[in-house]
C-alpha positions as CSV (number, residue, x, y, z in Angstrom):
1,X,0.0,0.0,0.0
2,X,2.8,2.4,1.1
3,X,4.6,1.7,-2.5
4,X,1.4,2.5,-4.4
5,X,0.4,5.6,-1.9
6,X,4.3,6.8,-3.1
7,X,3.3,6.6,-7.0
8,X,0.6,8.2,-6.5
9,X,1.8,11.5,-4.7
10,X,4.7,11.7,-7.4
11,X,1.4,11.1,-10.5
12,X,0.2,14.1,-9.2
13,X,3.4,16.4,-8.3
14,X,5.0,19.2,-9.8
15,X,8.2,18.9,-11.8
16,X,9.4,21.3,-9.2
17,X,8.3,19.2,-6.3
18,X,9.4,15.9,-7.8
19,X,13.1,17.5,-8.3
20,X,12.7,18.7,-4.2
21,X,11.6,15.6,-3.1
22,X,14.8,13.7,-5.3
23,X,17.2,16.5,-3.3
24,X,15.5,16.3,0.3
25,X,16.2,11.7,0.0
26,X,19.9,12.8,-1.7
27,X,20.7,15.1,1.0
28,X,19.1,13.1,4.0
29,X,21.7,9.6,2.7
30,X,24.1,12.2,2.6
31,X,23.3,13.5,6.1
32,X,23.0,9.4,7.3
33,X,26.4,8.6,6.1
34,X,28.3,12.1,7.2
35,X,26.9,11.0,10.8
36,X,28.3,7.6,10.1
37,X,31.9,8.6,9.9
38,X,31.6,10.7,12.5
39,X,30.3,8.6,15.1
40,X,33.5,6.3,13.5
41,X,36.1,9.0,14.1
42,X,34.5,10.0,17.7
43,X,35.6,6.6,18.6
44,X,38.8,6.7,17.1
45,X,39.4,9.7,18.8
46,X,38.0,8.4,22.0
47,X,40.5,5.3,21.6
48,X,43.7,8.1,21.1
49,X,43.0,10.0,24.0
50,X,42.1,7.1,26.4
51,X,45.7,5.3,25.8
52,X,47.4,8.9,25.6
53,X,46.3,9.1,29.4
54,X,47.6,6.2,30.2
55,X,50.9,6.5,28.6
56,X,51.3,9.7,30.8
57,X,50.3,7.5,34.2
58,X,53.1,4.8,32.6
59,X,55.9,8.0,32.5
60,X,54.4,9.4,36.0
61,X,54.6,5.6,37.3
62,X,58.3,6.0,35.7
63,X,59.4,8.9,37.3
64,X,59.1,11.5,34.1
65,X,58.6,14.9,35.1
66,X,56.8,16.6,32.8
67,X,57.0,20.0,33.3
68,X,60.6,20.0,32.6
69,X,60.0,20.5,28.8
70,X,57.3,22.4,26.9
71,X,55.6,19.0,25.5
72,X,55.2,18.1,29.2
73,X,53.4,21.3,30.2
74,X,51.2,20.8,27.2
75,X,50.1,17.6,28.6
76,X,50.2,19.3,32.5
77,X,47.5,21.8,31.1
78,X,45.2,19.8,28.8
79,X,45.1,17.2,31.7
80,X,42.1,16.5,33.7
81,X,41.6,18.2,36.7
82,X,42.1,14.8,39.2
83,X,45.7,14.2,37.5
84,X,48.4,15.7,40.0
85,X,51.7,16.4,38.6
């Protein structure tokens, strides 16, 4: 029924609203697959920072102090505020 309902709305459309409808379903897929690959590279990114963190508690562990250079102090201030250095 839904299939037939479809045909019929496009029967009795526009050219105008036939070409809208076409670019509202393109860019909607679009919109479905840009979300996608960004749910994919939120967990990526997710995955970085979570073994960044615990490479710095390894070098802590270790001894490292990391506001000796300027790539320590980077991590010092982007660290979360229950991390002591």
């Amino acid at each position: 029924m839904h299939i037939l309902l479809k045909w019929y709305k496009m029967e009795n459309m526009t050219e105008r609203e036939r070409v809208e409808g076409m670019l509202i379903e393109s860019r909607l897929e679009e919109l479905k697959e840009n979300a996608a690959n960004l749910a994919a590279m939120e967990t990526a990114v997710e995955l970085c920072r979570d073994r960044k963190w615990k490479l710095v508690e390894e070098l802590k562990e270790l001894g490292h102090d990391f506001t000796a250079t300027t790539e320590g102090m980077d991590v010092v201030l982007s660290a979360p505020p229950s991390m002591r250095f």
